[in-house]
C-alpha positions as CSV (number, residue, x, y, z in Angstrom):
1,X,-25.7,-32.5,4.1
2,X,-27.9,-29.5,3.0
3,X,-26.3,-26.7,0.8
4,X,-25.8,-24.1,3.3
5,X,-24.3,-26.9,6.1
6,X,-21.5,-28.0,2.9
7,X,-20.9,-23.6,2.7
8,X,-20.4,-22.9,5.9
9,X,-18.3,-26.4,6.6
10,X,-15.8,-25.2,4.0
11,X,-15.1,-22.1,6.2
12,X,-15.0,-23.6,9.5
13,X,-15.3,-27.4,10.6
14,X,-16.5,-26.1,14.4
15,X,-20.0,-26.5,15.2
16,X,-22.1,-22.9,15.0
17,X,-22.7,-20.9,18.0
18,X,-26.0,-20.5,19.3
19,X,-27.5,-17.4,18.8
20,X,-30.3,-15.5,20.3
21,X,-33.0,-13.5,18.1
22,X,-31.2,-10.3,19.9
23,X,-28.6,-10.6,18.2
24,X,-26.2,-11.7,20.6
25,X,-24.4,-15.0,21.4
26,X,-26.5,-17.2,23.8
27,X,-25.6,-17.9,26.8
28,X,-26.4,-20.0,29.9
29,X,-26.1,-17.7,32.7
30,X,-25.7,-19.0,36.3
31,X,-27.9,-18.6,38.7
32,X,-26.2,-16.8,41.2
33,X,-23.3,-14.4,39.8
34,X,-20.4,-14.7,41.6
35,X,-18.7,-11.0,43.0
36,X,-15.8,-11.5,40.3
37,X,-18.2,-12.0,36.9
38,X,-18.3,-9.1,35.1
39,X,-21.1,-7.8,33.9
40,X,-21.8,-8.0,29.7
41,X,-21.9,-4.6,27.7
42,X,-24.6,-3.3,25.5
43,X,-24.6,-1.4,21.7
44,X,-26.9,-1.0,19.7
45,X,-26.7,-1.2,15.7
46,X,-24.0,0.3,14.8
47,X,-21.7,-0.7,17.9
48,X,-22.9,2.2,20.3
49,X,-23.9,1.9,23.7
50,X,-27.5,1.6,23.8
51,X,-30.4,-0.4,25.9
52,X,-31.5,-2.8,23.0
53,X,-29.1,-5.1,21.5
54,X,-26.6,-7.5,24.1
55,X,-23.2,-7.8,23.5
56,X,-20.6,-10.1,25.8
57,X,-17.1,-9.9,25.5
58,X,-16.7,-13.2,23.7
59,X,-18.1,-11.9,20.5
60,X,-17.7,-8.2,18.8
61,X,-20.2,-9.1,16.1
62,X,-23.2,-7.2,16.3
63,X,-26.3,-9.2,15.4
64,X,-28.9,-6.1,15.3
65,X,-27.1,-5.3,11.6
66,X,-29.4,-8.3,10.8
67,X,-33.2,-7.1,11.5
68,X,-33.5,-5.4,7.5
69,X,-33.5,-9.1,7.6
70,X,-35.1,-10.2,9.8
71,X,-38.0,-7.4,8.7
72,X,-38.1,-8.7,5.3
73,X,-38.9,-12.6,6.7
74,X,-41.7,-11.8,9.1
75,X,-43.4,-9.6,6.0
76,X,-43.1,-12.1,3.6
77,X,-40.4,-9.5,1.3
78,X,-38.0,-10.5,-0.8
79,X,-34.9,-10.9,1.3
80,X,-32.3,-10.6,-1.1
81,X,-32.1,-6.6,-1.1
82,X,-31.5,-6.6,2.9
83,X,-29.1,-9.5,2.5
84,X,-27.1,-7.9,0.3
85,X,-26.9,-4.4,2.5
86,X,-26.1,-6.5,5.4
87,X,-23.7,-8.4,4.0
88,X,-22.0,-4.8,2.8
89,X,-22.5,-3.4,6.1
90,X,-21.0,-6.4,8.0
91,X,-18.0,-6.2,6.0
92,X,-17.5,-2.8,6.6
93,X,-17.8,-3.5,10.2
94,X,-15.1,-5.9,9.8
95,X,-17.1,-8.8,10.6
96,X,-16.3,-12.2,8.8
97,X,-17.8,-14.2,6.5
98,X,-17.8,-17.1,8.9
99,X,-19.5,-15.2,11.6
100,X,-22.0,-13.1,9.4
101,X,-23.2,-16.5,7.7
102,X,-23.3,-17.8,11.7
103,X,-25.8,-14.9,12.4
104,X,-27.7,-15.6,9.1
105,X,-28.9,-18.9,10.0
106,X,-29.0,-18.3,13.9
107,X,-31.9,-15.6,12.5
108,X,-33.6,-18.2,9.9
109,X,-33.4,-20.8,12.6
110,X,-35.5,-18.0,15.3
111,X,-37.6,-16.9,12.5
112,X,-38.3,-19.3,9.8
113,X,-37.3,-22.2,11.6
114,X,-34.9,-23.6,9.1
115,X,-31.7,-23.2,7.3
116,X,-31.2,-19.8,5.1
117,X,-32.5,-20.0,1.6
118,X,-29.7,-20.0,-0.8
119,X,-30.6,-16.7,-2.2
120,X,-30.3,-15.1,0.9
121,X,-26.5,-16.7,1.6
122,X,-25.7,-15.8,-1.9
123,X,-26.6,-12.2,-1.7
124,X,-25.4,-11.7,1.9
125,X,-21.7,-13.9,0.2
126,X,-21.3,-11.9,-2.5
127,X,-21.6,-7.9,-1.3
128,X,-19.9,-9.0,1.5
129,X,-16.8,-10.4,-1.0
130,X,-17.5,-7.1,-3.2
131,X,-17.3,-4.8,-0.1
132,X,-13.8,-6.9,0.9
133,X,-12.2,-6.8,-2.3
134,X,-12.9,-2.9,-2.5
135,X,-11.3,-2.5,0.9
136,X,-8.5,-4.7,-0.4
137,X,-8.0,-3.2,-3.6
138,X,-7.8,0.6,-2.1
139,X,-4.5,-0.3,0.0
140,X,-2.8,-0.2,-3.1
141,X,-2.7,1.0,-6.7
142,X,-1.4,-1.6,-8.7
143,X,-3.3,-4.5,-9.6
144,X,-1.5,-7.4,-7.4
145,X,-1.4,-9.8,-10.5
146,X,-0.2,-8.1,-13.6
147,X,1.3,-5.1,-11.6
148,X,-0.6,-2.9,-13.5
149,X,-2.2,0.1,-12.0
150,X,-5.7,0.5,-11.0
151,X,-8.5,2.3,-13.0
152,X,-8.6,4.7,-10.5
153,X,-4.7,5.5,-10.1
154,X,-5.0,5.7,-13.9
155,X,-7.9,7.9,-13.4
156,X,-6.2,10.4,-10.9
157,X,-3.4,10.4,-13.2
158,X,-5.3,11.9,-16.0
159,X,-6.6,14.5,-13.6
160,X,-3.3,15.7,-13.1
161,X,-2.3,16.0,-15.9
162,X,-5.6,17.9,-17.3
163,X,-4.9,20.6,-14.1
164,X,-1.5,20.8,-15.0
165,X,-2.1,21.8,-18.6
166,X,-4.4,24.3,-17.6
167,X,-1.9,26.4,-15.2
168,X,0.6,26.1,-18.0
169,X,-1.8,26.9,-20.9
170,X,-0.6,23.5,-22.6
171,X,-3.0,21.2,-24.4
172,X,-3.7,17.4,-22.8
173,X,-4.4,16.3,-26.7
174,X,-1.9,17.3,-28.0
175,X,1.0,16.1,-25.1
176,X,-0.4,12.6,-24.4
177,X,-2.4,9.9,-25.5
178,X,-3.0,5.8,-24.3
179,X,-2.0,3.3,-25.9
180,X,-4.4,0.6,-25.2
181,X,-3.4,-3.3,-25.9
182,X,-6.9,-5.7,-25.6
183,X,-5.4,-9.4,-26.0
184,X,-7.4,-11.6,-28.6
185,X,-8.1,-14.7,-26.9
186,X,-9.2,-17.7,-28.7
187,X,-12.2,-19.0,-28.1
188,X,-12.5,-21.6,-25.1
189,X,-9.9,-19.5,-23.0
190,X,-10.3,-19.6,-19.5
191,X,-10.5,-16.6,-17.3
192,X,-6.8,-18.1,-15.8
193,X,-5.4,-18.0,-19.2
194,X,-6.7,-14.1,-20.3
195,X,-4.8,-13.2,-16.9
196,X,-1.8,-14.5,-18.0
197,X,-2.3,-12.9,-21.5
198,X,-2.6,-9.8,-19.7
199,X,0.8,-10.6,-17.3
200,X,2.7,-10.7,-20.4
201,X,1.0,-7.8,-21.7
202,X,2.4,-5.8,-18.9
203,X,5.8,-7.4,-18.7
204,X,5.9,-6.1,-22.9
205,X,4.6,-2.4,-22.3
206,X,7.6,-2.4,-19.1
207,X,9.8,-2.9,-21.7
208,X,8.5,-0.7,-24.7
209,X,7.0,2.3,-21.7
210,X,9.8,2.7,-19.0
211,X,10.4,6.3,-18.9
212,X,7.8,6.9,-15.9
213,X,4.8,6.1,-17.9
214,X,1.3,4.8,-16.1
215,X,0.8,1.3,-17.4
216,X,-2.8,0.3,-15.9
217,X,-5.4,-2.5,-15.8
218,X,-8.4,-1.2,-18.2
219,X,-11.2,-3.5,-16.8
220,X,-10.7,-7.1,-17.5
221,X,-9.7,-7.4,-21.0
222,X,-7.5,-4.4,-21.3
223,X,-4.0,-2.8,-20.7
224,X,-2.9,1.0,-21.2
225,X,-0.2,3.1,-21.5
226,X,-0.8,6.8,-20.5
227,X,2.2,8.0,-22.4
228,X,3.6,11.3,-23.7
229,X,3.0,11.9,-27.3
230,X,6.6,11.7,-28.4
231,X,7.9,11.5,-32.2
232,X,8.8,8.1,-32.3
233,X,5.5,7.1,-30.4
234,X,4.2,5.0,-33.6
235,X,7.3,3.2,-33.7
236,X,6.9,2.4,-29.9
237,X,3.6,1.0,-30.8
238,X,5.1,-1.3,-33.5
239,X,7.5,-2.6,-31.1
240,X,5.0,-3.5,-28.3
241,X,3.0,-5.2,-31.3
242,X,6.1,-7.2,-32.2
243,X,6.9,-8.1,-28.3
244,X,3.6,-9.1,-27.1
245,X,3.1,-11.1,-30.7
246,X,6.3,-13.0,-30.1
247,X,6.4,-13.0,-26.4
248,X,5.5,-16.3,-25.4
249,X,8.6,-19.0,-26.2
250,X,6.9,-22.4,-25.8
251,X,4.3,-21.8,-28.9
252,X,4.6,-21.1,-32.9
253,X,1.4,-19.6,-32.6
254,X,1.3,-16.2,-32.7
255,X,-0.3,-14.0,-29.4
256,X,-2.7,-11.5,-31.5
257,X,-3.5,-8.2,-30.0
258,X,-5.4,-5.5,-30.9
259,X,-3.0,-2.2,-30.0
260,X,-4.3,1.2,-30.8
261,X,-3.3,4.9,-30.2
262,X,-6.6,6.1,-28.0
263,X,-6.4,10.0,-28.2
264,X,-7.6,11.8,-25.2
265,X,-10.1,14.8,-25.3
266,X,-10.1,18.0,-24.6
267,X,-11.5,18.1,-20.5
268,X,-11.1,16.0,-17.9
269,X,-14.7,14.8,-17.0
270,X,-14.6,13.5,-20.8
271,X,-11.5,11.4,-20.1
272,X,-13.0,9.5,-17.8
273,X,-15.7,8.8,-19.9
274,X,-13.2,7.2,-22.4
275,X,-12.2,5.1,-19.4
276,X,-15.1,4.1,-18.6
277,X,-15.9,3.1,-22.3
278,X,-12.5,1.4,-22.4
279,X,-13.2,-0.5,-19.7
280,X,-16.3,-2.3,-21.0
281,X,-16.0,-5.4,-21.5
């Protein structure tokens, strides 16, 4: 079984549908149309009604998202590029992966005369998961593993606060400040384990942070705590330190973390270049 047959058999176990070069699903017409058929619709690239590209009922992909592709095989590019907008575009168009990897090969199969080559599939796979996950992760703000919230809710947050100073003459600086906790992972820890690490982060920083303080996800490695700058904040630290050190019952061995007071400067567009740094990994 050839790599892309072994792909697209994990998604679906039904044979492909047959495709024409169009871009829509083939099919074998009748001779004589009886008065009840109806008659199939036309669009063109972008779902529009148009003269060019057939579309039938049974299938709302559009297949004429595929000539960048299709372009780039009969010129002898590189196809990776147009896979990869396609596979965005697709996505966007709320077309699945099933079906956009079904129009892939019905094109190689027209033009090539073969199976897709791998890069293609794996550019075409992997903006079309990137384009889902942003789509997924923008109907809410909290991180659905550790709870945490997003970059960007963490983001907006700073904004207010920075417009809110500035109608009260206040100081961002001087009022808040993150506390950021990066766990220190041994070496040979999976990517499972550091999410854990970073579960239990969160849980510790609920504990230590629950007056109405953002906790958020600081890319992969890291945790913050957009919190007011309080006298006893250095104690609050310590005590996160001590939680997230002795967190975990079913070891002796100490959970190391590096936990820091990050101050914030003085304007907003800066913060979010401390974010940004923050997030790094």
């Amino acid at each position: 079984m050839s790599l892309f047959a072994d792909l697209r058999r994990r998604f679906d176990l039904r044979p492909a549908k047959s495709l024409n070069l169009a871009g829509s699903p083939a099919r074998n017409r009748p001779e004589v149309s009886s008065p009840t058929d109806q008659p199939c619709g036309r669009r063109e690239a972008h779902g529009t009604a148009g003269p060019d590209a057939m579309s039938c009922p049974e299938s709302s992909t559009d297949h004429s998202a595929y000539l960048a592709i299709a372009e780039a095989l009969r010129d002898g590019a590189d196809v990776v590029p147009a896979s990869d907008e396609v596979g965005r575009q697709l996505a966007a168009d709320g077309v699945s992966l099933l079906e956009a990897l079904d129009g892939l090969s019905a094109l190689y199969r027209s033009i090539a005369g073969g199976e897709p080559a791998f890069a293609a599939v794996r550019a075409l796979s992997s903006s079309w998961a990137e384009a889902s996950l942003v789509y997924l992760h923008s109907l809410s703000c909290e991180d659905p593993l550790t709870g945490l919230s997003s970059l960007a809710h963490l983001r907006s947050r700073l904004g207010e606060l920075y417009r809110e100073a500035e109608l009260r003459g206040t100081s961002v600086p001087q009022t808040h400040a993150l506390v950021v906790v990066e766990p220190l992972n041994p070496p040979g820890t999976t990517p499972f384990d550091r999410e854990l690490r970073l579960v239990d982060v969160a849980e510790c920083l609920r504990i230590v942070f629950c007056g109405g303080d953002v906790l958020g996800r600081v890319g992969s490695r890291r945790a913050a705590a957009l919190v007011g700058r309080e006298p006893n904040l250095p104690e609050q630290v310590e005590t996160a330190r001590a939680l997230i050190t002795q967190w975990r019952l079913d070891t002796d061995v100490p959970q190391l973390a590096r936990i820091w007071i990050e101050g914030l400067p003085s304007s907003d567009e800066m913060s979010g270049r401390v974010l940004d740094e923050l997030a790094r990994p």
